[in-house]
C-alpha positions in Angstrom: 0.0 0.0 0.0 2.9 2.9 0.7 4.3 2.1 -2.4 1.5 2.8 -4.2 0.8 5.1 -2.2 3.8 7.2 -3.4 3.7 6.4 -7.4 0.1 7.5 -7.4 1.7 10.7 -5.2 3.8 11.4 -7.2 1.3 11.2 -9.9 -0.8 13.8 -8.6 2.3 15.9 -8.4 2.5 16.1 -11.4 -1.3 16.9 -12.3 -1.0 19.8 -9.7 2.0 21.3 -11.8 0.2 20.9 -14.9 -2.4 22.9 -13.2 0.0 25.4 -11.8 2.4 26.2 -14.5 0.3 28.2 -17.1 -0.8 30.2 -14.3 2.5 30.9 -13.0 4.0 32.0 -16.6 1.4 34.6 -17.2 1.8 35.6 -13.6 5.6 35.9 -13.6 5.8 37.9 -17.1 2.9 39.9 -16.9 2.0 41.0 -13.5 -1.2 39.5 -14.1 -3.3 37.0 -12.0 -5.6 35.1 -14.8 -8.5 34.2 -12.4 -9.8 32.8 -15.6 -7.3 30.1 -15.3 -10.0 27.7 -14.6 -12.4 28.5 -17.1 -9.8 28.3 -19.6 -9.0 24.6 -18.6 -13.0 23.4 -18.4 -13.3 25.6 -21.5 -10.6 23.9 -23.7 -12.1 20.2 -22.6 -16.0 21.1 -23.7 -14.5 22.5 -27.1 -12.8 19.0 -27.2 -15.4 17.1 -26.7 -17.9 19.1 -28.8 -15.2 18.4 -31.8 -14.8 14.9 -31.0 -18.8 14.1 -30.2 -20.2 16.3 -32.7 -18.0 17.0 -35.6 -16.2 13.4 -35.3 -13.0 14.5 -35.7 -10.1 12.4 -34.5 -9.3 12.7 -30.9 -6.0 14.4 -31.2 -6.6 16.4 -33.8 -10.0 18.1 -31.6 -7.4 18.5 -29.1 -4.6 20.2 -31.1 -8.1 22.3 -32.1 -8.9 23.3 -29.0 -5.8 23.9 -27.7 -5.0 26.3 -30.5 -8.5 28.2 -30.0 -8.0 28.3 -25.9 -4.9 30.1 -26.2 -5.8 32.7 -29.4 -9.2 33.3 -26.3 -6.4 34.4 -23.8 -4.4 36.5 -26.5 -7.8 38.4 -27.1 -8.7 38.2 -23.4 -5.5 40.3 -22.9 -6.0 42.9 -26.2 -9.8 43.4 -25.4 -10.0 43.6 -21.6 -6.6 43.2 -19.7 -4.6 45.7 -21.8 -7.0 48.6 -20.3 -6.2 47.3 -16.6 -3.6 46.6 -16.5 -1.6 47.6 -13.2 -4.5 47.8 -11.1 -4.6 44.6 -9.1 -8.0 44.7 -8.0 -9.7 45.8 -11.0 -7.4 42.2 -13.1 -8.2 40.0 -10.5 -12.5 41.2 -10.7 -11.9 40.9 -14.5 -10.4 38.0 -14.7 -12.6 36.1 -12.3 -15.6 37.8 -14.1 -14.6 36.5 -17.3 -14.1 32.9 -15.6 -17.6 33.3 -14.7 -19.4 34.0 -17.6 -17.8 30.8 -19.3 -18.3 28.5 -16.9 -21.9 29.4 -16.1 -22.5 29.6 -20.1 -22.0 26.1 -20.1 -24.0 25.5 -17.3 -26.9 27.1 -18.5 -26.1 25.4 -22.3 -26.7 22.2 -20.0 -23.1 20.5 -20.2 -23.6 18.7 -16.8 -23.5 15.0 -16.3 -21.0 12.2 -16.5 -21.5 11.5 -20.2 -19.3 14.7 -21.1 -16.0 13.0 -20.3 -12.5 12.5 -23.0 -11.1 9.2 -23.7 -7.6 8.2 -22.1 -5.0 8.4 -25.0 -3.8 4.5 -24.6 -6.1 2.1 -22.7 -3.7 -0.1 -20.8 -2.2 -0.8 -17.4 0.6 -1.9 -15.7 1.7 -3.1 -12.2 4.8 -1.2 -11.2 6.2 -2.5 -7.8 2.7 -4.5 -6.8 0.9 -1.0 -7.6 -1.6 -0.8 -10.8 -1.2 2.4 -12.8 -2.9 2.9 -15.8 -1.0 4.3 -19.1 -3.3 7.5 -19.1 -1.1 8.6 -15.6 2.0 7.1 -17.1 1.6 9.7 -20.0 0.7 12.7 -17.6 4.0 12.2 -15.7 6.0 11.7 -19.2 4.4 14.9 -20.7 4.8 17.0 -17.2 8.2 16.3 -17.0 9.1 17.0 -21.2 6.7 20.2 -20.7 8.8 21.6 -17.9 12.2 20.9 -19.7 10.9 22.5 -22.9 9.8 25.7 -21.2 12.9 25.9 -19.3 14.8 25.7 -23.0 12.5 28.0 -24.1 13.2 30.7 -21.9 16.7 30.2 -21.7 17.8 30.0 -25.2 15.1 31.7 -27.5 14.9 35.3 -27.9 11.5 35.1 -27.2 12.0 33.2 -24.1 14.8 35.5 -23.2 12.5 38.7 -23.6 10.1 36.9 -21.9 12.2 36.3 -19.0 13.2 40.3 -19.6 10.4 41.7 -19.0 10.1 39.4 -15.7 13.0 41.0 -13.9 12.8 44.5 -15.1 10.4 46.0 -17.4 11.5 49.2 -17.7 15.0 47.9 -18.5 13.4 45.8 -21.1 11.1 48.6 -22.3 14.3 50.6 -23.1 16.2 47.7 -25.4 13.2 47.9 -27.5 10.9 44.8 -26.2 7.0 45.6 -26.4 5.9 44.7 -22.9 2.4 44.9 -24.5 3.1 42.2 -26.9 5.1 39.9 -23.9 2.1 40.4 -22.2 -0.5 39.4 -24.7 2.0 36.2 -25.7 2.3 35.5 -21.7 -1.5 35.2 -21.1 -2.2 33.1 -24.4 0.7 30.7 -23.5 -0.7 30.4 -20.1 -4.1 29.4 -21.7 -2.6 26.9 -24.1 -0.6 25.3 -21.1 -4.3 25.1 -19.3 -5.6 23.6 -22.2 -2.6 21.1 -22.6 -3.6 20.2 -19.1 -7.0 19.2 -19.6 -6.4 17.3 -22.7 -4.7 14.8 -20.7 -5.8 14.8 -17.1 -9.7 15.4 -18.3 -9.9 11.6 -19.2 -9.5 10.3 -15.6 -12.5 12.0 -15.0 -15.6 14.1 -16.3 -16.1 17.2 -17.5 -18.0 19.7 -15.1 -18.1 23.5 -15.1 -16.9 23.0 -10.8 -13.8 21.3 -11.7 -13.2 25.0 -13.0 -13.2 26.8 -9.4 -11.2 23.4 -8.3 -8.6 23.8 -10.8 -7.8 27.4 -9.7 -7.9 27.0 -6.3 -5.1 24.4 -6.8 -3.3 26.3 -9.1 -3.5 29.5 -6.5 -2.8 27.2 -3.8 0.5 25.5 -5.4 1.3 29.1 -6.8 0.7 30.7 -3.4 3.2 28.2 -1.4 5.8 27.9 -4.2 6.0 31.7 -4.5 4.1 33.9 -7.9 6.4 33.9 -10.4 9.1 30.9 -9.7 9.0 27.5 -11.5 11.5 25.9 -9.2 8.7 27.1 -6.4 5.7 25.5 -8.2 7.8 22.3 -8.9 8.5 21.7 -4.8 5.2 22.9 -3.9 3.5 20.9 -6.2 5.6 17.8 -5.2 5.1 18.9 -1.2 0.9 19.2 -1.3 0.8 16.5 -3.7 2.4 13.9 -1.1 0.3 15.5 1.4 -3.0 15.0 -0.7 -2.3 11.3 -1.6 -1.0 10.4 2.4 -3.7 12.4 4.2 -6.4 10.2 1.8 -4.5 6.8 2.4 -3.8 7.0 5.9 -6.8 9.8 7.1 -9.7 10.8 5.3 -10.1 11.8 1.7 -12.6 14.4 3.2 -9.5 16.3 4.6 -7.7 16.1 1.2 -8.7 19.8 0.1 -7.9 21.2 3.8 -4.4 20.5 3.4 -3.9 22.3 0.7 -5.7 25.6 2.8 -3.7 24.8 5.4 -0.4 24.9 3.8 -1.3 28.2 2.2 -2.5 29.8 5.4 1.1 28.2 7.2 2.9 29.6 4.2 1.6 32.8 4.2 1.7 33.3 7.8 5.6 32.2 8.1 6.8 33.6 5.0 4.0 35.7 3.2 6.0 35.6 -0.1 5.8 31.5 -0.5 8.5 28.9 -0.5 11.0 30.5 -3.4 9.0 34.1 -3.8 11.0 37.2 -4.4 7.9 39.8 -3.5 8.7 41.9 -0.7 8.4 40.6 2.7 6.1 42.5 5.2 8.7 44.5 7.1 10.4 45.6 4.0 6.9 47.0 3.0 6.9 49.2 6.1 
Protein backbone atom coordinates (compact mmCIF):
# COMPACT_ATOMS: atom_id res chain seq x y z
CA UNK A 1 0.00 0.00 0.00
CA UNK A 2 2.88 2.93 0.71
CA UNK A 3 4.27 2.08 -2.44
CA UNK A 4 1.49 2.76 -4.24
CA UNK A 5 0.80 5.11 -2.21
CA UNK A 6 3.82 7.21 -3.44
CA UNK A 7 3.73 6.38 -7.45
CA UNK A 8 0.08 7.55 -7.42
CA UNK A 9 1.67 10.67 -5.23
CA UNK A 10 3.85 11.37 -7.17
CA UNK A 11 1.28 11.25 -9.89
CA UNK A 12 -0.82 13.76 -8.60
CA UNK A 13 2.28 15.92 -8.39
CA UNK A 14 2.53 16.09 -11.36
CA UNK A 15 -1.29 16.91 -12.34
CA UNK A 16 -0.98 19.80 -9.67
CA UNK A 17 1.96 21.27 -11.78
CA UNK A 18 0.17 20.86 -14.89
CA UNK A 19 -2.41 22.94 -13.18
CA UNK A 20 0.00 25.39 -11.78
CA UNK A 21 2.39 26.17 -14.45
CA UNK A 22 0.33 28.17 -17.13
CA UNK A 23 -0.83 30.22 -14.25
CA UNK A 24 2.48 30.93 -13.02
CA UNK A 25 3.96 32.04 -16.59
CA UNK A 26 1.43 34.63 -17.16
CA UNK A 27 1.75 35.60 -13.62
CA UNK A 28 5.56 35.85 -13.64
CA UNK A 29 5.84 37.93 -17.05
CA UNK A 30 2.89 39.94 -16.93
CA UNK A 31 1.98 40.97 -13.47
CA UNK A 32 -1.21 39.53 -14.10
CA UNK A 33 -3.26 37.05 -12.05
CA UNK A 34 -5.60 35.10 -14.77
CA UNK A 35 -8.52 34.20 -12.39
CA UNK A 36 -9.83 32.79 -15.58
CA UNK A 37 -7.25 30.14 -15.33
CA UNK A 38 -9.98 27.67 -14.61
CA UNK A 39 -12.36 28.55 -17.14
CA UNK A 40 -9.76 28.27 -19.64
CA UNK A 41 -8.96 24.61 -18.56
CA UNK A 42 -12.99 23.39 -18.44
CA UNK A 43 -13.34 25.63 -21.54
CA UNK A 44 -10.65 23.85 -23.72
CA UNK A 45 -12.15 20.23 -22.58
CA UNK A 46 -15.95 21.08 -23.68
CA UNK A 47 -14.54 22.54 -27.10
CA UNK A 48 -12.80 19.01 -27.22
CA UNK A 49 -15.42 17.08 -26.72
CA UNK A 50 -17.88 19.07 -28.82
CA UNK A 51 -15.21 18.42 -31.81
CA UNK A 52 -14.80 14.95 -31.04
CA UNK A 53 -18.76 14.13 -30.23
CA UNK A 54 -20.17 16.29 -32.66
CA UNK A 55 -17.99 17.02 -35.56
CA UNK A 56 -16.19 13.43 -35.32
CA UNK A 57 -13.00 14.54 -35.72
CA UNK A 58 -10.05 12.39 -34.47
CA UNK A 59 -9.29 12.75 -30.85
CA UNK A 60 -5.98 14.38 -31.22
CA UNK A 61 -6.56 16.40 -33.81
CA UNK A 62 -9.96 18.13 -31.57
CA UNK A 63 -7.44 18.45 -29.12
CA UNK A 64 -4.57 20.20 -31.08
CA UNK A 65 -8.14 22.31 -32.09
CA UNK A 66 -8.91 23.33 -29.03
CA UNK A 67 -5.79 23.92 -27.72
CA UNK A 68 -5.03 26.32 -30.53
CA UNK A 69 -8.51 28.23 -29.98
CA UNK A 70 -8.04 28.31 -25.88
CA UNK A 71 -4.86 30.14 -26.21
CA UNK A 72 -5.78 32.72 -29.41
CA UNK A 73 -9.20 33.32 -26.32
CA UNK A 74 -6.39 34.37 -23.84
CA UNK A 75 -4.45 36.54 -26.50
CA UNK A 76 -7.76 38.40 -27.06
CA UNK A 77 -8.73 38.17 -23.44
CA UNK A 78 -5.50 40.28 -22.89
CA UNK A 79 -6.03 42.91 -26.20
CA UNK A 80 -9.82 43.41 -25.39
CA UNK A 81 -10.01 43.60 -21.60
CA UNK A 82 -6.56 43.17 -19.65
CA UNK A 83 -4.60 45.73 -21.77
CA UNK A 84 -6.98 48.62 -20.30
CA UNK A 85 -6.21 47.31 -16.57
CA UNK A 86 -3.57 46.56 -16.52
CA UNK A 87 -1.59 47.58 -13.22
CA UNK A 88 -4.53 47.79 -11.06
CA UNK A 89 -4.58 44.59 -9.06
CA UNK A 90 -7.97 44.72 -7.99
CA UNK A 91 -9.71 45.77 -11.02
CA UNK A 92 -7.37 42.15 -13.07
CA UNK A 93 -8.18 39.96 -10.52
CA UNK A 94 -12.54 41.23 -10.67
CA UNK A 95 -11.93 40.95 -14.55
CA UNK A 96 -10.45 37.99 -14.67
CA UNK A 97 -12.62 36.09 -12.33
CA UNK A 98 -15.61 37.80 -14.09
CA UNK A 99 -14.58 36.50 -17.31
CA UNK A 100 -14.06 32.88 -15.64
CA UNK A 101 -17.61 33.26 -14.66
CA UNK A 102 -19.37 33.99 -17.64
CA UNK A 103 -17.78 30.75 -19.32
CA UNK A 104 -18.27 28.50 -16.91
CA UNK A 105 -21.94 29.38 -16.10
CA UNK A 106 -22.54 29.63 -20.06
CA UNK A 107 -21.99 26.14 -20.08
CA UNK A 108 -23.99 25.47 -17.25
CA UNK A 109 -26.89 27.06 -18.54
CA UNK A 110 -26.11 25.35 -22.35
CA UNK A 111 -26.65 22.24 -20.04
CA UNK A 112 -23.14 20.49 -20.22
CA UNK A 113 -23.61 18.69 -16.76
CA UNK A 114 -23.54 15.01 -16.30
CA UNK A 115 -20.96 12.24 -16.51
CA UNK A 116 -21.49 11.53 -20.19
CA UNK A 117 -19.30 14.67 -21.15
CA UNK A 118 -15.95 12.97 -20.32
CA UNK A 119 -12.55 12.54 -23.01
CA UNK A 120 -11.10 9.15 -23.74
CA UNK A 121 -7.58 8.17 -22.11
CA UNK A 122 -4.97 8.36 -24.99
CA UNK A 123 -3.77 4.53 -24.61
CA UNK A 124 -6.15 2.10 -22.73
CA UNK A 125 -3.67 -0.13 -20.84
CA UNK A 126 -2.19 -0.83 -17.37
CA UNK A 127 0.63 -1.94 -15.72
CA UNK A 128 1.66 -3.11 -12.22
CA UNK A 129 4.82 -1.25 -11.17
CA UNK A 130 6.19 -2.55 -7.78
CA UNK A 131 2.68 -4.53 -6.79
CA UNK A 132 0.89 -1.02 -7.62
CA UNK A 133 -1.60 -0.78 -10.78
CA UNK A 134 -1.23 2.41 -12.78
CA UNK A 135 -2.94 2.93 -15.78
CA UNK A 136 -0.95 4.34 -19.14
CA UNK A 137 -3.25 7.52 -19.07
CA UNK A 138 -1.07 8.62 -15.60
CA UNK A 139 2.00 7.10 -17.09
CA UNK A 140 1.63 9.65 -19.99
CA UNK A 141 0.70 12.70 -17.60
CA UNK A 142 4.00 12.19 -15.75
CA UNK A 143 6.04 11.70 -19.22
CA UNK A 144 4.43 14.87 -20.66
CA UNK A 145 4.84 17.04 -17.17
CA UNK A 146 8.19 16.35 -16.98
CA UNK A 147 9.08 16.99 -21.23
CA UNK A 148 6.73 20.25 -20.71
CA UNK A 149 8.78 21.64 -17.91
CA UNK A 150 12.19 20.88 -19.66
CA UNK A 151 10.89 22.49 -22.93
CA UNK A 152 9.75 25.75 -21.16
CA UNK A 153 12.92 25.91 -19.29
CA UNK A 154 14.82 25.72 -23.02
CA UNK A 155 12.53 27.97 -24.12
CA UNK A 156 13.20 30.69 -21.91
CA UNK A 157 16.73 30.24 -21.69
CA UNK A 158 17.77 30.02 -25.17
CA UNK A 159 15.13 31.71 -27.47
CA UNK A 160 14.90 35.28 -27.95
CA UNK A 161 11.45 35.14 -27.20
CA UNK A 162 12.00 33.19 -24.09
CA UNK A 163 14.83 35.45 -23.18
CA UNK A 164 12.48 38.71 -23.60
CA UNK A 165 10.11 36.94 -21.88
CA UNK A 166 12.18 36.31 -18.97
CA UNK A 167 13.23 40.29 -19.58
CA UNK A 168 10.41 41.68 -19.03
CA UNK A 169 10.07 39.36 -15.75
CA UNK A 170 12.98 41.00 -13.93
CA UNK A 171 12.76 44.47 -15.07
CA UNK A 172 10.43 45.99 -17.40
CA UNK A 173 11.54 49.24 -17.73
CA UNK A 174 15.00 47.89 -18.50
CA UNK A 175 13.38 45.77 -21.10
CA UNK A 176 11.11 48.62 -22.28
CA UNK A 177 14.30 50.63 -23.05
CA UNK A 178 16.20 47.75 -25.37
CA UNK A 179 13.16 47.86 -27.47
CA UNK A 180 10.88 44.79 -26.17
CA UNK A 181 7.01 45.57 -26.36
CA UNK A 182 5.92 44.72 -22.94
CA UNK A 183 2.44 44.88 -24.45
CA UNK A 184 3.07 42.25 -26.90
CA UNK A 185 5.10 39.85 -23.89
CA UNK A 186 2.07 40.41 -22.20
CA UNK A 187 -0.49 39.39 -24.68
CA UNK A 188 2.05 36.16 -25.70
CA UNK A 189 2.25 35.54 -21.72
CA UNK A 190 -1.46 35.20 -21.12
CA UNK A 191 -2.17 33.09 -24.42
CA UNK A 192 0.68 30.66 -23.50
CA UNK A 193 -0.73 30.37 -20.09
CA UNK A 194 -4.14 29.40 -21.71
CA UNK A 195 -2.64 26.94 -24.06
CA UNK A 196 -0.62 25.35 -21.11
CA UNK A 197 -4.26 25.13 -19.35
CA UNK A 198 -5.62 23.64 -22.15
CA UNK A 199 -2.60 21.08 -22.63
CA UNK A 200 -3.57 20.23 -19.08
CA UNK A 201 -6.99 19.22 -19.58
CA UNK A 202 -6.36 17.29 -22.65
CA UNK A 203 -4.69 14.81 -20.72
CA UNK A 204 -5.82 14.82 -17.11
CA UNK A 205 -9.65 15.41 -18.26
CA UNK A 206 -9.85 11.58 -19.24
CA UNK A 207 -9.52 10.34 -15.61
CA UNK A 208 -12.54 12.03 -15.03
CA UNK A 209 -15.64 14.10 -16.34
CA UNK A 210 -16.14 17.17 -17.51
CA UNK A 211 -18.00 19.65 -15.13
CA UNK A 212 -18.09 23.49 -15.14
CA UNK A 213 -16.86 22.99 -10.79
CA UNK A 214 -13.78 21.26 -11.72
CA UNK A 215 -13.21 25.04 -13.03
CA UNK A 216 -13.15 26.81 -9.38
CA UNK A 217 -11.24 23.41 -8.26
CA UNK A 218 -8.57 23.80 -10.83
CA UNK A 219 -7.82 27.42 -9.72
CA UNK A 220 -7.94 27.05 -6.35
CA UNK A 221 -5.10 24.44 -6.85
CA UNK A 222 -3.27 26.32 -9.08
CA UNK A 223 -3.54 29.48 -6.52
CA UNK A 224 -2.83 27.20 -3.84
CA UNK A 225 0.53 25.50 -5.35
CA UNK A 226 1.33 29.06 -6.80
CA UNK A 227 0.75 30.69 -3.36
CA UNK A 228 3.23 28.19 -1.37
CA UNK A 229 5.78 27.93 -4.18
CA UNK A 230 5.99 31.72 -4.50
CA UNK A 231 4.11 33.86 -7.92
CA UNK A 232 6.38 33.88 -10.39
CA UNK A 233 9.09 30.91 -9.66
CA UNK A 234 9.00 27.53 -11.52
CA UNK A 235 11.50 25.90 -9.20
CA UNK A 236 8.74 27.11 -6.41
CA UNK A 237 5.71 25.46 -8.21
CA UNK A 238 7.77 22.32 -8.86
CA UNK A 239 8.47 21.67 -4.84
CA UNK A 240 5.19 22.93 -3.92
CA UNK A 241 3.50 20.91 -6.16
CA UNK A 242 5.62 17.76 -5.17
CA UNK A 243 5.11 18.93 -1.18
CA UNK A 244 0.94 19.15 -1.31
CA UNK A 245 0.77 16.54 -3.66
CA UNK A 246 2.43 13.90 -1.13
CA UNK A 247 0.25 15.53 1.40
CA UNK A 248 -2.97 15.03 -0.70
CA UNK A 249 -2.33 11.33 -1.59
CA UNK A 250 -0.97 10.43 2.36
CA UNK A 251 -3.71 12.41 4.16
CA UNK A 252 -6.38 10.25 1.83
CA UNK A 253 -4.47 6.83 2.38
CA UNK A 254 -3.81 7.03 5.89
CA UNK A 255 -6.81 9.77 7.11
CA UNK A 256 -9.75 10.81 5.27
CA UNK A 257 -10.13 11.81 1.69
CA UNK A 258 -12.61 14.37 3.25
CA UNK A 259 -9.49 16.28 4.60
CA UNK A 260 -7.69 16.11 1.20
CA UNK A 261 -8.73 19.83 0.06
CA UNK A 262 -7.95 21.20 3.78
CA UNK A 263 -4.37 20.47 3.35
CA UNK A 264 -3.94 22.34 0.72
CA UNK A 265 -5.69 25.58 2.81
CA UNK A 266 -3.67 24.80 5.40
CA UNK A 267 -0.40 24.92 3.78
CA UNK A 268 -1.32 28.16 2.19
CA UNK A 269 -2.47 29.80 5.40
CA UNK A 270 1.06 28.20 7.21
CA UNK A 271 2.87 29.59 4.25
CA UNK A 272 1.65 32.79 4.17
CA UNK A 273 1.73 33.32 7.79
CA UNK A 274 5.57 32.18 8.06
CA UNK A 275 6.81 33.63 4.96
CA UNK A 276 3.99 35.66 3.20
CA UNK A 277 5.99 35.55 -0.09
CA UNK A 278 5.85 31.54 -0.53
CA UNK A 279 8.51 28.91 -0.53
CA UNK A 280 10.97 30.51 -3.39
CA UNK A 281 9.00 34.14 -3.83
CA UNK A 282 10.99 37.25 -4.42
CA UNK A 283 7.92 39.80 -3.52
CA UNK A 284 8.67 41.85 -0.73
CA UNK A 285 8.36 40.63 2.71
CA UNK A 286 6.14 42.55 5.24
CA UNK A 287 8.71 44.53 7.10
CA UNK A 288 10.41 45.64 3.97
CA UNK A 289 6.94 46.96 2.96
CA UNK A 290 6.89 49.18 6.11
Amino acid sequence: MFVGTVIYAVVNSVILALLAIGFNLTFGISGVANFAYGALYIMSAYLSWMLLNLLELPFLVAAVISIIITTLVGALMYRFVLMRVRGQALSEVIATFGIGLAILELFRYLGFVGFEYTLPVFIDHSFVIFGAYIDMQRILIVIIGVALIIFLWLFTHHTSLGLAFRGIAQDERTALSLGINSDRIATLSVSFGAGLAAIAATIIIPLGSIAPSEGYEVLIKALAVCIIGGLGSTGGVIVASFVIGFAERFTDSYISSHWTMIVSLAAILIVLTIKPSGLFGKQKELEERI
